[in-house]
N, C-alpha and C positions, 0 to 999 in steps of 0.2 A: 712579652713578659713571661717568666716563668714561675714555677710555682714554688720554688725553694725561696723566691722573694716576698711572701708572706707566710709561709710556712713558721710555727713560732712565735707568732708575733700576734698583739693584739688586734682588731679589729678596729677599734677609737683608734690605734694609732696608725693606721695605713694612711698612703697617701691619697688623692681623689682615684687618680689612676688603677690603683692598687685596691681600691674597694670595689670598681667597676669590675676589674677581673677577677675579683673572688666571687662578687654577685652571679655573674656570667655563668662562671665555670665552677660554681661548689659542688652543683650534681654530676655534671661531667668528674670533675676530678677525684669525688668522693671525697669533700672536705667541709670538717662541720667546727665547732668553737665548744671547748669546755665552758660547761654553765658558770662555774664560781673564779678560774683566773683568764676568761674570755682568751685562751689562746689559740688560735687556728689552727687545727692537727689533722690528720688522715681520719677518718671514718672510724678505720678497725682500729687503731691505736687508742680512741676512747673507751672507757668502762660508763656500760648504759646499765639501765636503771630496769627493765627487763631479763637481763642476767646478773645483775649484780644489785646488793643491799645499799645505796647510795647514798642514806640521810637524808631526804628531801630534793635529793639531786636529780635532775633528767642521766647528764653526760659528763662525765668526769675526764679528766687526766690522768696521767701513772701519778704524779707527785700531790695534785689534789685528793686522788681516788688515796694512799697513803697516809698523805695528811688530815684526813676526816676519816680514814679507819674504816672504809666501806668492808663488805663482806660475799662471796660467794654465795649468789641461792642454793640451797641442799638440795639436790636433784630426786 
């Protein structure tokens, strides 16, 4: 299996198979799920909640992190 096969995509929606290889391998591949539209993204493609203003949020998406208006912490 490879990883562009769940890449994008929910986590409820994978198949048995496909949850087994994300379980396996999320720290291996560096792959974690936005908190609010649960989708499976790379590590560094989320906005975390340690450098960034997030609403109540751990780990955002570019289009969630947007659509809830997060903010850069002032350094």
């Amino acid at each position: 299996m490879k990883t562009k096969q769940i890449m994008y995509r929910r986590y409820v929606d994978l198949l048995p198979q496909e949850k087994r290889f994300y379980t396996i391998n999320q720290e291996y591949l560096e792959l974690n799920e936005c908190n609010k539209c649960e989708e499976i993204e790379s590590t560094y493609d989320l906005y975390w909640d340690c450098d960034y203003n997030l609403k109540g949020w751990t780990c955002l998406c570019k289009e969630c992190y947007e659509e809830e208006g997060g903010e850069p912490f002032e350094n």
